[in-house]
N, C-alpha and C positions, 0 to 999 in steps of 0.2 A: 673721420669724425668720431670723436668719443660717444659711446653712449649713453644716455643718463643713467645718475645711482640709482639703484633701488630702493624705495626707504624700507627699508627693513634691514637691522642692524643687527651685531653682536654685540656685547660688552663684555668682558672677560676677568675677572679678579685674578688676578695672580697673588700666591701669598705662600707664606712657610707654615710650617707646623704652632710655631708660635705666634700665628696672626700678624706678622712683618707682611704688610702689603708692598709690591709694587705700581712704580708711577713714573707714567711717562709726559714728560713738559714739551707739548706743540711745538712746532718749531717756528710755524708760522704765528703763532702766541706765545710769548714769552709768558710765565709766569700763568698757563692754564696747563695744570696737568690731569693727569686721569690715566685711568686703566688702559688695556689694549681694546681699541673698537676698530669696526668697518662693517661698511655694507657686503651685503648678500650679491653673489655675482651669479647670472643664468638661473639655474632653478636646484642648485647644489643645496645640501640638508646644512640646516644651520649647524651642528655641531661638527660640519666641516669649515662654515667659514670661522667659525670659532679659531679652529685650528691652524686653518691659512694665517690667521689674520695674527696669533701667537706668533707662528713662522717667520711670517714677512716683518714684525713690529718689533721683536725678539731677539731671534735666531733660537727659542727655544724650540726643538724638534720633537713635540709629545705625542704621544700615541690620542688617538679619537678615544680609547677607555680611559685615558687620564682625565678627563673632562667631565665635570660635574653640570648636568641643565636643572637649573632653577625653576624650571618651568615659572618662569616670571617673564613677564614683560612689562615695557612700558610707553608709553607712548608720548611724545611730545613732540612742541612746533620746533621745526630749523631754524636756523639762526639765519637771517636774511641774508647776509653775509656770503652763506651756502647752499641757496637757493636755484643760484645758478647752474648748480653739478646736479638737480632732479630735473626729470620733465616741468614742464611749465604747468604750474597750479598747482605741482605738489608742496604744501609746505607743512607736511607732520610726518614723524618717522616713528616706526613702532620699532624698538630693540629689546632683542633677548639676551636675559644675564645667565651665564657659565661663570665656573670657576675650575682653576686649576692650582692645585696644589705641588708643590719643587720643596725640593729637601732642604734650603736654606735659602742663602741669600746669596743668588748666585749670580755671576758677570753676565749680560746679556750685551746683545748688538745690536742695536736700536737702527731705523731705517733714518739716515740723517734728512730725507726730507720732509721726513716726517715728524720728528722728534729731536731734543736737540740735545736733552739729558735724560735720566733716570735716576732713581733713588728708591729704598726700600724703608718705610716705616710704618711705626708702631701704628696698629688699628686704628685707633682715635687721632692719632697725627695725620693719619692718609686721608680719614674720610673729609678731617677740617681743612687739607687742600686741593680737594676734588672739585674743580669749578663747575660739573655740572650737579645738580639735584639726584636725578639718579646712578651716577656713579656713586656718589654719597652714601646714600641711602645705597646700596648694596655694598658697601662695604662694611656699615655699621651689621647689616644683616649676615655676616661671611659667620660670626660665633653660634649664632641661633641656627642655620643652615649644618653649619658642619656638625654640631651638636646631634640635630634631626639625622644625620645619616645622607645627607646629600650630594 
């Protein structure tokens, strides 16, 4: 038997030096894309599942110093839909945003049951196809972050 997620998530921005975001399209939603996410597995430091979750969504293999924590979180309700993979009652998950910075715009290997395509764009292009709120909103936030030194 599987054991329920954790709600406690990563989010991950990936992006190039010139704020070219990347964005992965569900596989089991067509047309929702978003950054790289997953839950927190056992009791692992979040800026490893960051990393796992890069690896397995990816195939980019970054060092844990390439990864930038926002020390941000955020917290919102599951989507009912995905209710079924938490213990019973849980329905809000808090996730934590990272960012990783890559030297361009580079081919990646996306987990096909997970993801169906990918695409790298401009800032304001990626945050207005980000179907969740706060993928959004932490991409619009990726110039003021790096800006700060984060």
């Amino acid at each position: 038997m599987t054991r329920p997620k954790q709600p406690v998530s990563v989010l991950v921005v990936i992006h190039t030096p010139a704020l070219d975001v990347l964005l992965l399209e569900r596989a089991a939603h067509p047309g929702y894309w978003q950054s790289v996410t997953g839950s927190r597995e056992d009791d692992e430091a979040l800026i490893a599942t960051a990393r796992r979750e890069v690896l397995e969504e990816t195939g980019i293999d970054a060092p844990l110093s390439a990864f930038s924590d926002w020390s941000l979180s955020n917290s919102f309700e599951i989507f009912s839909e995905w209710r079924h993979r938490y213990a019973p009652g849980v329905t809000h998950n808090v996730e934590h945003v990272f960012s990783l910075s890559v030297p361009g715009q580079i081919d990646i290997a996306t987990a096909p049951a997970e993801h169906r395509a990918w695409q790298w764009l401009p800032l304001r292009e990626a945050a207005e196809r980000c179907f969740s709120w706060t993928n959004r909103d932490a991409v619009l936030l990726l110039p003021e972050l790096i800006q700060a030194g984060s």
